[in-house]
N, C-alpha and C positions, 0 to 999 in steps of 0.2 A: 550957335553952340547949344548943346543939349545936355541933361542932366544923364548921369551912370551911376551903377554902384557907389554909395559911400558918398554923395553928393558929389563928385568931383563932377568938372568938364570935361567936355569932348567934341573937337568938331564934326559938324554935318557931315550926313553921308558922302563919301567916296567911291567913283570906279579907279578899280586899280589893276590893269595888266598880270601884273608880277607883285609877289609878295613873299620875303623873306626872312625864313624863321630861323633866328640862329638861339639853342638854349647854348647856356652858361653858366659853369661852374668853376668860383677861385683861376679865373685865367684871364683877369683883368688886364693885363696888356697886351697878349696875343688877341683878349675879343676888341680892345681896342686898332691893333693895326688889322684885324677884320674887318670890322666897321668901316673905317677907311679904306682900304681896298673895295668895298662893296657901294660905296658912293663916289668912287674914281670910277668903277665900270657902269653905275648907272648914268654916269652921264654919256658914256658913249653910246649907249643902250636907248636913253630919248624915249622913256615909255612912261605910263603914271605905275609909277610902285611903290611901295611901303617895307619899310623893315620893322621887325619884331622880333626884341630881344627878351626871351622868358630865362630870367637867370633863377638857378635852384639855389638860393638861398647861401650864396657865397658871402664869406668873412672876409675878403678882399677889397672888398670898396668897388667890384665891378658894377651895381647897380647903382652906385652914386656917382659913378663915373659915368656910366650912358647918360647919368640927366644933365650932369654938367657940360661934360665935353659934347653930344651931341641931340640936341636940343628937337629935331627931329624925327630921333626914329624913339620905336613904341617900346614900352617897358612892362611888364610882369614881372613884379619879383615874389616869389613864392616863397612862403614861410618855413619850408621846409624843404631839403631836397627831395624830389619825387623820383627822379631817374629821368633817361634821354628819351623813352619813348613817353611815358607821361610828360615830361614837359615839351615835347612837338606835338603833343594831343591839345597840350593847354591854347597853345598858338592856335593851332587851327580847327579848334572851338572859336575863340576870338573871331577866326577869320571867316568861318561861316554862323557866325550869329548863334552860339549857340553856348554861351556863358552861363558857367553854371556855379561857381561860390564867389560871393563876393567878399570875403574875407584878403581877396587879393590884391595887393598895390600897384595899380594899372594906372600908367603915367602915359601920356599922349598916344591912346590905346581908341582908336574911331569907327563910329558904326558905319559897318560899308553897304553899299550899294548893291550890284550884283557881284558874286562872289570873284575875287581873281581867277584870272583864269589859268594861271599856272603856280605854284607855290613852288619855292625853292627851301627846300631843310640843308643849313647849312651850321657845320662844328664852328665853334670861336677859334677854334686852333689852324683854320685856314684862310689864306688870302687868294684873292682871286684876281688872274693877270689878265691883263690887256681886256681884249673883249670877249670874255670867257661868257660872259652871262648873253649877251648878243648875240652868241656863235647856239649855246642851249635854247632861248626861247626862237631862234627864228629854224633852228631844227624843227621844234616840235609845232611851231606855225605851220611847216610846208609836208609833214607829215601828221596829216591827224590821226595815224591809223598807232602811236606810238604815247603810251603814257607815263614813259619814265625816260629823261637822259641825263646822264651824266658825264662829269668830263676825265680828261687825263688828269688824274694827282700825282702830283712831284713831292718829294721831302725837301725840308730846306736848303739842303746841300742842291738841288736841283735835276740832284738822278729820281730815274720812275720808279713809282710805285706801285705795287699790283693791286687791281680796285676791281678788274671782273672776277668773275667766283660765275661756276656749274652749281646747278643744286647739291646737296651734299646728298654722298652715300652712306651706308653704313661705316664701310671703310674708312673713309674721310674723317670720321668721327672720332676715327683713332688714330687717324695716321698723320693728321691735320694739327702744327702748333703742341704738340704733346712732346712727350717724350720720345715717341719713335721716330718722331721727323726730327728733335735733335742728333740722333743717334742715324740716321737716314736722311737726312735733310731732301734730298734729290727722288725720293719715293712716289711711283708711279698715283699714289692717290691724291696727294699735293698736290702733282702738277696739273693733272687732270682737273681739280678743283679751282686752280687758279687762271685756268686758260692757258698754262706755259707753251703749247701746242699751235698757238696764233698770236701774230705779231698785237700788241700794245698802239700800232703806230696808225692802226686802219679801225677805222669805222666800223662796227658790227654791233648786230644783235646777240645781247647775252642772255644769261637765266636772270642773274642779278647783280649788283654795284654795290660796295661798300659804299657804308651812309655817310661821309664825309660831306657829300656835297650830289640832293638827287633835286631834277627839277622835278617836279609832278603836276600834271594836269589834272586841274581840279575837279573835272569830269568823271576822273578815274579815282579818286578819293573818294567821293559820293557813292560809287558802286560797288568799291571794294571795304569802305570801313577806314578806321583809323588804327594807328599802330596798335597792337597788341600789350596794354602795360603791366601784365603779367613777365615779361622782360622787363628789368630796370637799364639793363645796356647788355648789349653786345646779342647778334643776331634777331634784333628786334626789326632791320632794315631785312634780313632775308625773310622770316614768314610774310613782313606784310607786300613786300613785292611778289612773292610767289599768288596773294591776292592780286595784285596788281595786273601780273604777267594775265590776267582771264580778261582784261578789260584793254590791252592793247600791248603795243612791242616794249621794250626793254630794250636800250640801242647807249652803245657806249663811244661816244663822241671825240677823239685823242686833239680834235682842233681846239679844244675848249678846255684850260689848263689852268688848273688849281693848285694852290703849294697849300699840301697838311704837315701841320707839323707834330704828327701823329701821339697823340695818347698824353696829351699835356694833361691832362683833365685825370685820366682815370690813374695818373704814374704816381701822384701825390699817396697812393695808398698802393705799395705793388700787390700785398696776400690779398687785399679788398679785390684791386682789378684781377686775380686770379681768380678768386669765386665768384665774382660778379659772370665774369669771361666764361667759367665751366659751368656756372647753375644755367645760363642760359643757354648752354650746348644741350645741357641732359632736360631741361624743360623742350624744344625744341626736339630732342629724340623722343620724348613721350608721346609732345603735339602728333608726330610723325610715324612712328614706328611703335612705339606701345611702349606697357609701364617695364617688361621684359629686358626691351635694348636698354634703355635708359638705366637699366638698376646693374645693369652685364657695364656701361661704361661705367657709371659710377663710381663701381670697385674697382675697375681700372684706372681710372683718373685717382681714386685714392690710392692706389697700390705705385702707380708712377709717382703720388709725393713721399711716398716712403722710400720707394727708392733715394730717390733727390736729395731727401732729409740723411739718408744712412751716407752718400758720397762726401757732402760736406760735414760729417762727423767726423768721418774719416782724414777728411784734410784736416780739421780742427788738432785732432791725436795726432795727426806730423807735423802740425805746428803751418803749417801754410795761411797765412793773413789771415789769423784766426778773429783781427775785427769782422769780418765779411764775414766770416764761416758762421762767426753768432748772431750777424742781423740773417741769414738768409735761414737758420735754422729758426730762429723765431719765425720767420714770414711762413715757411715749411709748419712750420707748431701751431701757427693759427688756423691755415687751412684745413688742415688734417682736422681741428677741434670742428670747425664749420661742421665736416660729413658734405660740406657743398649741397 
């Protein structure tokens, strides 16, 4: 045993195969039947791995829960919430040596050896069947030419989810999760964006995967950099895979099945997940296309909550379940106050 941060203990160096980072926020028992799910497939899996759970400072008792209930995987509980790309930055600092405040409560957290050779970022909000994880590392074993797989996500109910994505367009940007695809759901830029065009059910190489659940070769992390924490969440997994995509394939895996139970984390707060959701679209149109696009969606994206806001005034004045009408016109009233 060896001395760390803060005096605590830590055991000797380890190699370790696989190494998986799941952050966590207030979703203590979805990141518990995580957990479990993730230690039923390593054992079918038969490799040396490590789990790392870096929770952002949940009020839930999730961090006291990892030490209690499982006594072997690693804990960072951070004092603050950082956000999902900062805290899978924190992990894999840890995991390549390269710790940097020790102000952080790192609980059976071990100085390794050579680096894993493939890291898995995985959400608390998802469980992972059968031999999902078996079926991803022994992918990216017999392809070395491929530094990112992911698998098929199911929602709970067990129907598919869409998890490939084309790079985004301009278009996309507006046509994408906004108002006009409420009002157009079935619009030629969505689908384009989602893959609708190719079956879900075959193997293929994409542009990039919702960050639900990516393996990454640790190879390609070294080359490309860590996520970008200028995102707090949401399109933090597309720029840094478009890094990614320069150091090998992108390849989406359907034999390798994960249940998300999509957006546990970010629902507790829906006007928060809506500005967290749009600053990262118009940060990401800046990275991209310049301060011009960015400031042209902007007023669109605020001009679409005013709309929103005026429809449920309106049902409010006819009287239509006007409890709903006043929580969604506040959640409307905060966002509008942001500017996003």
């Amino acid at each position: 045993m060896t001395e760390f941060e803060g005096g605590m203990k830590q055991p000797a160096p380890q190699v370790v195969d696989l190494a998986i980072v799941v952050v966590s926020y207030n979703v203590r028992d979805l990141l518990r039947r995580c957990l479990q799910s993730i230690l039923a497939a390593l054992a079918q899996l038969q490799r040396q791995s490590y789990i790392l759970v870096v929770d952002n400072a949940s009020q839930d008792g999730s961090a006291e829960m990892v030490q209690r209930e499982f006594p072997g995987v690693g804990l960072i509980a951070l004092p603050t919430n950082r956000g999902f790309a900062a805290g899978n930055n924190v992990g894999l600092r840890w995991l390549q040596q390269q710790r940097q405040d020790s102000q952080w409560a790192a609980i059976n957290v071990p100085t390794f050896g050579p680096r894993p050779r493939y890291v898995l970022l995985l959400n608390p909000d998802t469980e992972v069947v059968g031999d999902a994880l078996a079926v991803l590392v022994g992918y990216l074993e017999q392809h070395p030419d491929v530094a990112v797989g992911g698998p098929q996500l199911r929602y709970g109910d067990g129907t598919l989810q869409s998890s490939r994505r084309r790079l985004p367009t301009v278009g996309t940007l507006f046509w994408e999760s906004t108002l006009l695809e409420q009002w157009w759901p079935r619009n030629p830029w969505a689908r384009r964006y989602r893959y609708a065009d190719s079956s879900q059910l075959t193997a293929q190489q994409v542009e990039w995967l919702v960050g639900a659940a990516l393996l990454v070769r640790s190879a390609a992390i070294e080359r490309a950099g860590l996520l970008d924490e200028r995102f707090f969440m949401y399109s933090e997994e597309l720029e840094w895979q478009a890094r990614l995509a320069q150091h090998g394939r992108i390849v989406y895996l359907p034999d390798a099945v994960i249940v998300h139970h999509e957006g546990k984390s970010s629902e507790q707060n829906l006007a928060r997940r809506h500005i967290n959701f749009n600053r990262s679209k118009l940060r990401y149109a800046r990275l991209r296309w310049g301060r011009g696009v960015a400031a042209l969606l902007r007023c669109f994206l605020l001009l679409s909550y005013v709309v929103q806001a005026g429809i449920e005034a309106a049902k409010w004045l006819l009287g239509h379940r006007r409890a709903l009408r006043r929580q969604r016109l506040g959640q409307y009233g905060t966002i509008l106050r942001s500017g996003l």
